[in-house]
N, CA, C and O atoms as a Tinker XYZ file with bonds, in Angstrom:
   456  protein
     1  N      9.743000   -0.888000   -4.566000    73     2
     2  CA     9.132000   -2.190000   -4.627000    64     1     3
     3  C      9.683000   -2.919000   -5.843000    63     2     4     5
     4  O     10.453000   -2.587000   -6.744000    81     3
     5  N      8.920000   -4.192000   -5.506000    73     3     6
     6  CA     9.736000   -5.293000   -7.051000    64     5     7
     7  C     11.170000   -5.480000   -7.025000    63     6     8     9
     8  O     11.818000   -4.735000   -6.289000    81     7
     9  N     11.575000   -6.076000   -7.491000    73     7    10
    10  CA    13.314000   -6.759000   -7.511000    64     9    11
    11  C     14.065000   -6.169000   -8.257000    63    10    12    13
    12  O     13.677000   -5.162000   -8.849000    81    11
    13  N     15.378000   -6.680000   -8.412000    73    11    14
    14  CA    16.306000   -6.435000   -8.962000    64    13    15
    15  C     15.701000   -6.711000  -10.737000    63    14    16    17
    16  O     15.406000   -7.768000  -11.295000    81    15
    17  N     15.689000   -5.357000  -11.231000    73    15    18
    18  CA    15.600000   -5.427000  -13.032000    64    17    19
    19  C     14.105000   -5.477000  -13.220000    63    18    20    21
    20  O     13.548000   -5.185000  -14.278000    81    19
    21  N     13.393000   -5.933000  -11.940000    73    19    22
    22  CA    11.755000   -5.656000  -12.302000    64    21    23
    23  C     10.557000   -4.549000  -11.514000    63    22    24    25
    24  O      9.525000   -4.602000  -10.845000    81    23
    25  N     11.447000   -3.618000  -12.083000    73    23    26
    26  CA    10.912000   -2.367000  -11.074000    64    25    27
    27  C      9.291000   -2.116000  -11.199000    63    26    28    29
    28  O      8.629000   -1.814000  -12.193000    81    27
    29  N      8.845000   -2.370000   -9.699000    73    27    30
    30  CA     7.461000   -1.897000   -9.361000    64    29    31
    31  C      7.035000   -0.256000   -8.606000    63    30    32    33
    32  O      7.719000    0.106000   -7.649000    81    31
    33  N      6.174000    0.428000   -8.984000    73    31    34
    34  CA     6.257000    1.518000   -8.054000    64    33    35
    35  C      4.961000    1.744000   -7.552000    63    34    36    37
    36  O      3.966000    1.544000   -8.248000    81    35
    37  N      4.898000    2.217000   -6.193000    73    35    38
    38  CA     3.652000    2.981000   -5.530000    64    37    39
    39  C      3.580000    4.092000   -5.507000    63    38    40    41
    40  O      4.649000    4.638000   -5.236000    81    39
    41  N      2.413000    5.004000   -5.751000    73    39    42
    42  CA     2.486000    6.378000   -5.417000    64    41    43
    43  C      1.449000    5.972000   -4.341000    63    42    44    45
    44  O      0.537000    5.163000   -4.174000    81    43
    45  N      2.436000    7.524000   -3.355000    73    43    46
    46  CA     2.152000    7.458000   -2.199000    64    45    47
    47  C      1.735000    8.815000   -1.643000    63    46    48    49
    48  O      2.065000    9.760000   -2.359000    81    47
    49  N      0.920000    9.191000   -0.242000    73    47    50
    50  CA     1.213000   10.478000   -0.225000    64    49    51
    51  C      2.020000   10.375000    1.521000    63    50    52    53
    52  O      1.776000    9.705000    2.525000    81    51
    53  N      2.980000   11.354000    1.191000    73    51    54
    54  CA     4.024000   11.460000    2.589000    64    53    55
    55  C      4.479000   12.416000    2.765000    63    54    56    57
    56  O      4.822000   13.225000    1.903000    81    55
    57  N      4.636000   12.577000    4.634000    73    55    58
    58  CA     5.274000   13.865000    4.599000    64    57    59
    59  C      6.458000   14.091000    3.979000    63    58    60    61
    60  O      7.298000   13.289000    3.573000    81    59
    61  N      6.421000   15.590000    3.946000    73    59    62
    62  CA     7.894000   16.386000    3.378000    64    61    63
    63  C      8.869000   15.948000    4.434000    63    62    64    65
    64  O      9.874000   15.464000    3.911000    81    63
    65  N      8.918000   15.959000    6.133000    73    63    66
    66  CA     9.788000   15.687000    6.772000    64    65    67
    67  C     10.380000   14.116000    6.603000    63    66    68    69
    68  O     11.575000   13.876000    6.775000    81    67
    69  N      9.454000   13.134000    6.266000    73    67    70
    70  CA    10.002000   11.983000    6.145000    64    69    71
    71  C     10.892000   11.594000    5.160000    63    70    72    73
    72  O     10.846000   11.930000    3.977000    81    71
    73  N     11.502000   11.053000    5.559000    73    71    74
    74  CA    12.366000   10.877000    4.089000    64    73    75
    75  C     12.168000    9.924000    2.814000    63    74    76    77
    76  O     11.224000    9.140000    2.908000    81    75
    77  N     12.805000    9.887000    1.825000    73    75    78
    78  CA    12.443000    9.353000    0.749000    64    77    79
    79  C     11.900000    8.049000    0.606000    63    78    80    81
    80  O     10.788000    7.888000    0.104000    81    79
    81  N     12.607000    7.098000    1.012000    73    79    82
    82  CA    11.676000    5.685000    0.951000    64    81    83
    83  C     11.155000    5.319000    2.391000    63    82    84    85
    84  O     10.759000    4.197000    2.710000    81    83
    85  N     11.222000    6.639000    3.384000    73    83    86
    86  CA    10.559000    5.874000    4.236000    64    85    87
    87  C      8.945000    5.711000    4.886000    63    86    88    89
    88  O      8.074000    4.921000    4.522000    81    87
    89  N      8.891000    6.676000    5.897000    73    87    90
    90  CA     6.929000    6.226000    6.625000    64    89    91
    91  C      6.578000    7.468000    5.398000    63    90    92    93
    92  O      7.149000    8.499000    5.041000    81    91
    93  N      5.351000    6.761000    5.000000    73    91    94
    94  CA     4.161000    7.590000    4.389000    64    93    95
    95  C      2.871000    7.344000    5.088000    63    94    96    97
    96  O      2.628000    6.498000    5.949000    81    95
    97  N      1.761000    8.617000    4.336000    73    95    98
    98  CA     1.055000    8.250000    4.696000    64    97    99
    99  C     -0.609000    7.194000    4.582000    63    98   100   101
   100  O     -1.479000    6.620000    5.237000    81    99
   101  N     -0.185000    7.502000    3.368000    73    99   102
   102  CA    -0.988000    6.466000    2.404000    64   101   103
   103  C     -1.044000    6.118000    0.920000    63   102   104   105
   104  O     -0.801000    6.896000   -0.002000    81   103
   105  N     -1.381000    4.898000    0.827000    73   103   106
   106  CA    -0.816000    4.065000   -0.669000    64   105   107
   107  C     -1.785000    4.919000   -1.762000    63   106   108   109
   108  O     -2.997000    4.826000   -1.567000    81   107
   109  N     -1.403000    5.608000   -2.712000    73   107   110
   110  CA    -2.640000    6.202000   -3.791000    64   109   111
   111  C     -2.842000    5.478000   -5.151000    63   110   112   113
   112  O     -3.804000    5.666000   -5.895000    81   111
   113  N     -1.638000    4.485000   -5.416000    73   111   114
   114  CA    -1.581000    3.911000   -6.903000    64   113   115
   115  C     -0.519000    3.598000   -6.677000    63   114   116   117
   116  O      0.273000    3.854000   -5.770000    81   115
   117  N     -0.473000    2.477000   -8.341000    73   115   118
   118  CA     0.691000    1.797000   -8.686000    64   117   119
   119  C      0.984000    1.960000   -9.787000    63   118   120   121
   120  O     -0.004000    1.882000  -10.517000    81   119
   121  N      2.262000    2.237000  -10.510000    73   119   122
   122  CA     2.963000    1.785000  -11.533000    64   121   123
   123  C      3.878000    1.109000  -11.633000    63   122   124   125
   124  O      4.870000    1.074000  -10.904000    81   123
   125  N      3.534000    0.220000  -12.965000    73   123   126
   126  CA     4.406000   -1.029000  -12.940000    64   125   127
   127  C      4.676000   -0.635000  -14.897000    63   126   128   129
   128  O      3.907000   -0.762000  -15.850000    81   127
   129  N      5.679000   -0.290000  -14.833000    73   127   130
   130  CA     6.492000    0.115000  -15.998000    64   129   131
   131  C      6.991000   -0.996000  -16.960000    63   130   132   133
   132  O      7.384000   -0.854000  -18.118000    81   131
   133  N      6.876000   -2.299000  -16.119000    73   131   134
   134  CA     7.590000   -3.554000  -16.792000    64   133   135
   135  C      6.659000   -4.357000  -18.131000    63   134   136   137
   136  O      6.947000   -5.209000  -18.972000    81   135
   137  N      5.337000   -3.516000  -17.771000    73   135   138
   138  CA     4.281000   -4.457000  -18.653000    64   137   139
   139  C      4.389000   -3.496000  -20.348000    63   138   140   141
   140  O      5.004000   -2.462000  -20.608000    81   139
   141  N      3.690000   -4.194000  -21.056000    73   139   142
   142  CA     3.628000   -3.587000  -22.410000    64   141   143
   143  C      2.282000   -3.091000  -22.647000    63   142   144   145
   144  O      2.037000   -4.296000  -22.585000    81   143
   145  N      1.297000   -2.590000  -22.831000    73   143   146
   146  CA     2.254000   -1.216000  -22.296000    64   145   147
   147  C      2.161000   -0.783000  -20.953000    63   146   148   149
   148  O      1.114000   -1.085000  -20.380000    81   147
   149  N      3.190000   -0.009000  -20.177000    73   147   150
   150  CA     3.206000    0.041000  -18.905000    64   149   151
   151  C      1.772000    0.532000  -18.431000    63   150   152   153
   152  O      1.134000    1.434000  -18.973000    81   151
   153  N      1.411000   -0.138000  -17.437000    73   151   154
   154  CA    -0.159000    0.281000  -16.344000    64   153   155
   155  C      0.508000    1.621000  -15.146000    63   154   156   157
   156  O      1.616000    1.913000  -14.698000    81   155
   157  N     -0.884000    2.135000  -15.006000    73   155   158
   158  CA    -0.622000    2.893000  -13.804000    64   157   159
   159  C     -2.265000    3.280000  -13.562000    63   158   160   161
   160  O     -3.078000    3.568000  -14.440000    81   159
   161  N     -2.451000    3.212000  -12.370000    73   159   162
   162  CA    -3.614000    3.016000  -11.500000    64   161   163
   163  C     -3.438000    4.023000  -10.436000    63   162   164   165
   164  O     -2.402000    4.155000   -9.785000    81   163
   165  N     -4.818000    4.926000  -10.260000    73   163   166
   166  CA    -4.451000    5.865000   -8.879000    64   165   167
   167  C     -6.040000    5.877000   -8.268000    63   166   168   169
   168  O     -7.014000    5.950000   -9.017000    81   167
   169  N     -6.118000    5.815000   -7.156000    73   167   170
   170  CA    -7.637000    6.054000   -6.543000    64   169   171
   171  C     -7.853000    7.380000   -6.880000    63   170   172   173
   172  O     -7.039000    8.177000   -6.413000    81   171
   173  N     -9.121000    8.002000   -7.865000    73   171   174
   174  CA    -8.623000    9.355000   -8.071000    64   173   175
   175  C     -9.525000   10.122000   -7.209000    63   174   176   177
   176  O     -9.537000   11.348000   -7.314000    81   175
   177  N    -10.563000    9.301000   -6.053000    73   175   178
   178  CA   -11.210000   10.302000   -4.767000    64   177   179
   179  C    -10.044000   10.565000   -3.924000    63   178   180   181
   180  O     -9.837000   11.673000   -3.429000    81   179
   181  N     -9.341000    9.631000   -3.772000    73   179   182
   182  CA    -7.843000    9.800000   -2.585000    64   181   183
   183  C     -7.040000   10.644000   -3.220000    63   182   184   185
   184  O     -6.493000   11.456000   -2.475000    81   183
   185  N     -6.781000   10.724000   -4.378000    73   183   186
   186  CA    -5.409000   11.776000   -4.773000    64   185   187
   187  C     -6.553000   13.168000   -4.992000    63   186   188   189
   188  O     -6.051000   14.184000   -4.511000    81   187
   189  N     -7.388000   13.316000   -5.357000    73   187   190
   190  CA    -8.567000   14.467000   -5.876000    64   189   191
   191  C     -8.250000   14.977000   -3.995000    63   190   192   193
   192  O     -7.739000   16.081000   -3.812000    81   191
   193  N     -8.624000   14.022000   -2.661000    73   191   194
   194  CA    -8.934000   14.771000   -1.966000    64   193   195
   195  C     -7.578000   15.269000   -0.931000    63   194   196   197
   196  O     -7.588000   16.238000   -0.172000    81   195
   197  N     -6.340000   14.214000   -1.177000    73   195   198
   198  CA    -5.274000   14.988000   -0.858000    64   197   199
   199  C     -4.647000   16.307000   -1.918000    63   198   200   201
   200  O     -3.784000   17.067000   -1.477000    81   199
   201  N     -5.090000   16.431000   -3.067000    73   199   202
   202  CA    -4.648000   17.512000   -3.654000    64   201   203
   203  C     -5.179000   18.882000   -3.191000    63   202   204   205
   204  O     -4.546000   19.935000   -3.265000    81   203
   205  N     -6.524000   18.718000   -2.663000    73   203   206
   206  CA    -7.917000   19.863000   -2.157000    64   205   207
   207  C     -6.970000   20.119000   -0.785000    63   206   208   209
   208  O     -6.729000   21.319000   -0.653000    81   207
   209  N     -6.459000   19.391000    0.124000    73   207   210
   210  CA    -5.661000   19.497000    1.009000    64   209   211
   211  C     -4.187000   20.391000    1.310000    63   210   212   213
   212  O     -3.721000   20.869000    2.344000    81   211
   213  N     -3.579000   20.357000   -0.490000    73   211   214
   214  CA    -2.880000   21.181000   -0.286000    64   213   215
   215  C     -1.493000   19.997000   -0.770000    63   214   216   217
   216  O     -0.423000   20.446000   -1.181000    81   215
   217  N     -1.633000   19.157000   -0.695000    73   215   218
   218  CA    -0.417000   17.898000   -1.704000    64   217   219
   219  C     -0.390000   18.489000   -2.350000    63   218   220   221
   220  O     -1.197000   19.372000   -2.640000    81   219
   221  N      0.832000   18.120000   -2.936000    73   219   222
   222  CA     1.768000   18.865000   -4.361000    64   221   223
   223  C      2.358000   17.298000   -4.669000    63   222   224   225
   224  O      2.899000   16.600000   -3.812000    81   223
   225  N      2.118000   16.876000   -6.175000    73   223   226
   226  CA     2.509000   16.280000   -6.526000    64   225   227
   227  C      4.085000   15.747000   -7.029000    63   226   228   229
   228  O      4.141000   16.146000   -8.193000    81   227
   229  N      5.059000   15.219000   -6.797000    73   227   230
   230  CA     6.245000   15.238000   -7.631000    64   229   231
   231  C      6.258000   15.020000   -9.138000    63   230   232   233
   232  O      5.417000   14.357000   -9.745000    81   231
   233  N      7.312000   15.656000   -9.682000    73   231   234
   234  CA     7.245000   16.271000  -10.931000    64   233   235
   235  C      6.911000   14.586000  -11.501000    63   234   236   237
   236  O      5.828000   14.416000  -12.062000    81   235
   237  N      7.870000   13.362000  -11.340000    73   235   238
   238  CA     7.378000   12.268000  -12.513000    64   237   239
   239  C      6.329000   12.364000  -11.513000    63   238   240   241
   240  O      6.268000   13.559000  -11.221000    81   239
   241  N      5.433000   11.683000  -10.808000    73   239   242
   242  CA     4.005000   11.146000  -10.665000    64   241   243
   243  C      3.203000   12.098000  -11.372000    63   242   244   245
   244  O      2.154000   11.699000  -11.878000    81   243
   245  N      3.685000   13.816000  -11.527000    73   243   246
   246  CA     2.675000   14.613000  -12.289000    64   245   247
   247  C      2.218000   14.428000  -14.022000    63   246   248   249
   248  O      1.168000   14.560000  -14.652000    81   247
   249  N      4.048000   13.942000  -14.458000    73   247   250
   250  CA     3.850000   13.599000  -15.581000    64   249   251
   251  C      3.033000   12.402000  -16.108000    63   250   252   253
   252  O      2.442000   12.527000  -17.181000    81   251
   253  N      2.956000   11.067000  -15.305000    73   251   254
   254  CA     2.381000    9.789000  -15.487000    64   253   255
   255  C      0.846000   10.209000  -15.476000    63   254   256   257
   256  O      0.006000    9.786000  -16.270000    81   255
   257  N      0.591000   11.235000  -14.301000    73   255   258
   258  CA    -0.783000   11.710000  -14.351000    64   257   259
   259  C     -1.144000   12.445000  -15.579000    63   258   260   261
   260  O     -2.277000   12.376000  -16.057000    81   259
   261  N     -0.388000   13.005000  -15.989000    73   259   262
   262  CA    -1.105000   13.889000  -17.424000    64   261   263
   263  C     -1.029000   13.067000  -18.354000    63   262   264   265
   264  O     -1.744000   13.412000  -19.295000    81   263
   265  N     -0.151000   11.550000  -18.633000    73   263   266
   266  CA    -0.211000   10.967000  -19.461000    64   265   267
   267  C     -1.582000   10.215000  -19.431000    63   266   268   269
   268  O     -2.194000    9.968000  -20.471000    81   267
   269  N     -2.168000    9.760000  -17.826000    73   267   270
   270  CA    -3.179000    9.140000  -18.200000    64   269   271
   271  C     -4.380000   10.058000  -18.679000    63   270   272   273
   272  O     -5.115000    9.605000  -19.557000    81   271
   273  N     -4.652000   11.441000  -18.108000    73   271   274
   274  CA    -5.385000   12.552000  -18.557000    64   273   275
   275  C     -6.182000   12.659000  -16.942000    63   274   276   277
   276  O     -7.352000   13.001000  -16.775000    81   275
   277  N     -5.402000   12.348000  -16.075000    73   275   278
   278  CA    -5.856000   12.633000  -14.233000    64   277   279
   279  C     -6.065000   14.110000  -14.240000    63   278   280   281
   280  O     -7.094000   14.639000  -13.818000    81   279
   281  N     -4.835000   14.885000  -14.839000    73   279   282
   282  CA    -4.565000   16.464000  -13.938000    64   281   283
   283  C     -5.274000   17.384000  -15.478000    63   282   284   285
   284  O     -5.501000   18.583000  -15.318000    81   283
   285  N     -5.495000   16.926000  -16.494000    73   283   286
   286  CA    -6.902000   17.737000  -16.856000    64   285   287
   287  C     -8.386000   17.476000  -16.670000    63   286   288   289
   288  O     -9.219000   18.288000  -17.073000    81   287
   289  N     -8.756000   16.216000  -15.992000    73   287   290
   290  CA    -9.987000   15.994000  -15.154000    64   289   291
   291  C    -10.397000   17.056000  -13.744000    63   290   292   293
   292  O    -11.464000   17.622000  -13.509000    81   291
   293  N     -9.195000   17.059000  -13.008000    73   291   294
   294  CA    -8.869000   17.188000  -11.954000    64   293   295
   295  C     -8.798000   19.086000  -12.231000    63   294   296   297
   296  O     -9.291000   19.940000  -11.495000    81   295
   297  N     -8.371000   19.206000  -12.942000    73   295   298
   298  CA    -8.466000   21.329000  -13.367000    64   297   299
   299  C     -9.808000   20.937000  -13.543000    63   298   300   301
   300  O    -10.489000   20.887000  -12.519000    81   299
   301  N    -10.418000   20.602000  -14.782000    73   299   302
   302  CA   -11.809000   20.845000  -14.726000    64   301   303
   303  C    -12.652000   20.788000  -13.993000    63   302   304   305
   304  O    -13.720000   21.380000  -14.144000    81   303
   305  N    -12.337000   19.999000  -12.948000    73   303   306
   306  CA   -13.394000   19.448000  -11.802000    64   305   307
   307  C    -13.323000   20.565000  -10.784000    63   306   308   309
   308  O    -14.366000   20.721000  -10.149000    81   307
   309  N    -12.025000   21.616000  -10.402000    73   307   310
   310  CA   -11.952000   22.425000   -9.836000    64   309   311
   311  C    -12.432000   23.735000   -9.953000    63   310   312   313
   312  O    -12.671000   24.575000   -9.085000    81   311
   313  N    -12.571000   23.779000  -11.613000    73   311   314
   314  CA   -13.071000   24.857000  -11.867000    64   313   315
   315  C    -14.772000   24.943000  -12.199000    63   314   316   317
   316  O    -15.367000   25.941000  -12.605000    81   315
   317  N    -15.231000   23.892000  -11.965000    73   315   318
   318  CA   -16.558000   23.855000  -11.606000    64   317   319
   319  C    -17.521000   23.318000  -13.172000    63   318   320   321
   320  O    -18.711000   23.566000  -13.364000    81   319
   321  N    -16.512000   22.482000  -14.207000    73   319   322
   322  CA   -16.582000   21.579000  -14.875000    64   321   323
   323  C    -17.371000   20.582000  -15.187000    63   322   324   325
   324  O    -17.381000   19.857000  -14.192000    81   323
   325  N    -18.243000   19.992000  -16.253000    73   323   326
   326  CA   -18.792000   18.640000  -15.912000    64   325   327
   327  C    -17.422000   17.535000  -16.074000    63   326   328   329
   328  O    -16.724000   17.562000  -17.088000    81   327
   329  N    -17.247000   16.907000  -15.326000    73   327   330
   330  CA   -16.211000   15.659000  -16.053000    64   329   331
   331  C    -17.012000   14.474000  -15.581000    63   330   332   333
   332  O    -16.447000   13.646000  -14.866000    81   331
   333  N    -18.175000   14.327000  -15.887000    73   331   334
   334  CA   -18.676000   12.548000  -15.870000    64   333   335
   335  C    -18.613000   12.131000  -16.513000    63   334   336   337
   336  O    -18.889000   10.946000  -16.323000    81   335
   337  N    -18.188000   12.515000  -18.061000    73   335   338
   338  CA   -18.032000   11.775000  -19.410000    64   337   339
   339  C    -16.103000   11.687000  -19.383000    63   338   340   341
   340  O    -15.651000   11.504000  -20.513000    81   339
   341  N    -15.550000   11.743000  -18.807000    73   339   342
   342  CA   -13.987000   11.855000  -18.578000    64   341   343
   343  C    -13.443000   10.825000  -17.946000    63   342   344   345
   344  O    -13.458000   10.698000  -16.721000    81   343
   345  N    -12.745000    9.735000  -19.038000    73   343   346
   346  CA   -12.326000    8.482000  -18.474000    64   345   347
   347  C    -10.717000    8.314000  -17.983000    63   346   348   349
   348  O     -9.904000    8.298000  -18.908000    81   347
   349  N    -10.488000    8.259000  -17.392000    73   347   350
   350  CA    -8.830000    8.154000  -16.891000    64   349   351
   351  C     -8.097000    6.816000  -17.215000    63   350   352   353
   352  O     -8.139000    5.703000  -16.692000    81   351
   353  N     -7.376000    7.362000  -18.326000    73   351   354
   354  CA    -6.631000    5.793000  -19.131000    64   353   355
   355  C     -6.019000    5.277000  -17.626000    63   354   356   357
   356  O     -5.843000    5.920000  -16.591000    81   355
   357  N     -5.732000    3.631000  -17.990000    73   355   358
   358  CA    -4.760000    2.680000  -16.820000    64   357   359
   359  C     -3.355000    2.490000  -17.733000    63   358   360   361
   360  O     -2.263000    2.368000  -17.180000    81   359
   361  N     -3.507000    2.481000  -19.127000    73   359   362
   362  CA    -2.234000    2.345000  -19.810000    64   361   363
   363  C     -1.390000    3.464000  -20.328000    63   362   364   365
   364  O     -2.096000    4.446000  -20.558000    81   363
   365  N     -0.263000    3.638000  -20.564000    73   363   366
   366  CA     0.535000    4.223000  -20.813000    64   365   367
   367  C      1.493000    3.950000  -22.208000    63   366   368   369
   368  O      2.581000    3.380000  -22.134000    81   367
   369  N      0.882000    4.473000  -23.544000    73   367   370
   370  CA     2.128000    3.804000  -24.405000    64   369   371
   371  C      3.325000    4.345000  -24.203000    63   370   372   373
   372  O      3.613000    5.182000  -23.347000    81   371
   373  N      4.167000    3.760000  -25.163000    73   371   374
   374  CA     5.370000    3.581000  -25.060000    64   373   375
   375  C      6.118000    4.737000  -25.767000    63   374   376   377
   376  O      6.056000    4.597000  -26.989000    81   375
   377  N      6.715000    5.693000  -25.430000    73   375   378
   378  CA     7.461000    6.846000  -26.300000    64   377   379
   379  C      8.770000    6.568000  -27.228000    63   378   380   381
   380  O      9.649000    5.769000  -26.906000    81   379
   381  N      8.775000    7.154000  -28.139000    73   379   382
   382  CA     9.716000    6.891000  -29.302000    64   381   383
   383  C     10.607000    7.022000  -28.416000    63   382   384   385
   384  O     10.414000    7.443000  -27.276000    81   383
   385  N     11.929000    6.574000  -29.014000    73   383   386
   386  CA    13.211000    6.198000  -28.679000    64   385   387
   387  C     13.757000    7.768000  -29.312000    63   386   388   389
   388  O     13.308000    8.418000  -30.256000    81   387
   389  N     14.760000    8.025000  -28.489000    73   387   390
   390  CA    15.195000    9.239000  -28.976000    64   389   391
   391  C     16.667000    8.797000  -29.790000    63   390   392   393
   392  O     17.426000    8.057000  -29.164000    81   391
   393  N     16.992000    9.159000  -30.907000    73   391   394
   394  CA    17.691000    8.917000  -31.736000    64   393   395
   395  C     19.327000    9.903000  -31.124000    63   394   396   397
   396  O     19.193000   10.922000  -30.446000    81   395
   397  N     19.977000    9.654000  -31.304000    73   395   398
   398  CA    21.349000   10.430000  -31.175000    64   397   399
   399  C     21.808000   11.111000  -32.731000    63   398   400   401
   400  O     22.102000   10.552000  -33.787000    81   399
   401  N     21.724000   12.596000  -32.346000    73   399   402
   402  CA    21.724000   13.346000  -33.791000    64   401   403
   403  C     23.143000   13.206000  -34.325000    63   402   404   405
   404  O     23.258000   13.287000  -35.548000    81   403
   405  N     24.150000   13.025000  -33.658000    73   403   406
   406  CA    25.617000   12.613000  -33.851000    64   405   407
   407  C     25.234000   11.459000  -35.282000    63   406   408   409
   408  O     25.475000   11.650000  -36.474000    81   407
   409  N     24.581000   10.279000  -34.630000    73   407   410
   410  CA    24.467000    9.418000  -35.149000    64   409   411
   411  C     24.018000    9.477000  -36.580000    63   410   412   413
   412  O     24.793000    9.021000  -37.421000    81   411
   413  N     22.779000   10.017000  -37.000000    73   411   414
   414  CA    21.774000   10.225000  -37.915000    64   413   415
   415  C     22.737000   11.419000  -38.607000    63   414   416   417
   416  O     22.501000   11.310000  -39.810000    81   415
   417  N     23.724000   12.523000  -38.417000    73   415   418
   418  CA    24.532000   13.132000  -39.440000    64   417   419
   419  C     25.559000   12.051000  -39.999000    63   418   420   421
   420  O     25.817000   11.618000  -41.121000    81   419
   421  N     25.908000   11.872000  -39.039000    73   419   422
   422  CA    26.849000   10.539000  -39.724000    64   421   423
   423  C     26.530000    9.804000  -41.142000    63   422   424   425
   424  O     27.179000    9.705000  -42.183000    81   423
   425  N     24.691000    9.122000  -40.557000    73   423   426
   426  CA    24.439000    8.311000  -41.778000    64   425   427
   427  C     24.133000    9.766000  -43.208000    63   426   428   429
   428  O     24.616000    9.678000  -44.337000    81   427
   429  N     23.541000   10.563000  -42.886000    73   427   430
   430  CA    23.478000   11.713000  -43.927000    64   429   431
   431  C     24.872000   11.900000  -44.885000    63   430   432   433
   432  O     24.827000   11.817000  -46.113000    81   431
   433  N     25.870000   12.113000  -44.269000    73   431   434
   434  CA    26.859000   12.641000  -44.483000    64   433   435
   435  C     27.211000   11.207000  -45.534000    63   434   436   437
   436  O     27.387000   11.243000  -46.752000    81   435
   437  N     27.244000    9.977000  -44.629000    73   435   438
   438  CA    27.747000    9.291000  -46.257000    64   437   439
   439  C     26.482000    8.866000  -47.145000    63   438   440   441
   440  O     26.697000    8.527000  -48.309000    81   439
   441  N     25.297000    8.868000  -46.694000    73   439   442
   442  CA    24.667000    9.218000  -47.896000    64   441   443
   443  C     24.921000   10.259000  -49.109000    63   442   444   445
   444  O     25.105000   10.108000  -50.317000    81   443
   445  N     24.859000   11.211000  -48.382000    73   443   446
   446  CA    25.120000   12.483000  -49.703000    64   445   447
   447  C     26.665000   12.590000  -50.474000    63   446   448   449
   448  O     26.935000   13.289000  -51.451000    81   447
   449  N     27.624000   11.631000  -49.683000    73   447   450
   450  CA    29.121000   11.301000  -50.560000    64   449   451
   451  C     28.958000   10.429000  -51.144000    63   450   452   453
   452  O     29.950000   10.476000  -51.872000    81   451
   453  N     28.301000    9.371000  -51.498000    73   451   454
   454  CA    28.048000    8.112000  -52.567000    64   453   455
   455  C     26.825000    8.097000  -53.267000    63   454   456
   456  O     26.582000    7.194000  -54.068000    81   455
């Protein structure tokens, strides 16, 4: 979804036989990565009751989920847990920039010669 340079995404749940962007079977959430800080939204009775079903999540939608704190609600709730005090963030901050260590010896190196 979304255009060229303004990427929108749905999580969805679909069969394994179908293929990648095509028939699913139903819409579960959205992330939209473009905002500051990026949102992500999931119905969590619809993903809670396709997971009880036997869905397996893909590895990024699993990660976006642990960022909002979905898949430690979702253990606790299975293991027979209170989670009514357990709020599921919609935002997502933003992760440090990973530096290139090439780079950062470089600046070391003429630091410690002058």
């Amino acid at each position: 979804m979304g255009t060229k340079k303004r990427a929108f995404f749905r999580v969805v749940a679909a069969d394994s036989r179908a293929p990648r962007d095509g028939r699913f079977l139903e819409t579960l959430g959205r992330y939209n990565p473009i905002t500051v800080p990026a949102r992500f939204t999931i119905e969590e009775d619809r993903v809670t009751e396709w997971l009880n079903n036997g869905a397996q999540m893909s590895d990024t939608v699993k990660s976006l989920c642990i960022q909002i704190g979905f898949v430690e609600k979702y253990e606790k709730a299975k293991r027979g847990e209170d989670v009514s005090d357990m709020v599921i963030r919609t935002e997502i901050s933003e992760r440090k920039k990973k530096r290139k260590k090439t780079k950062a010896a470089a600046e070391e190196a003429e630091g410690s010669a002058a």
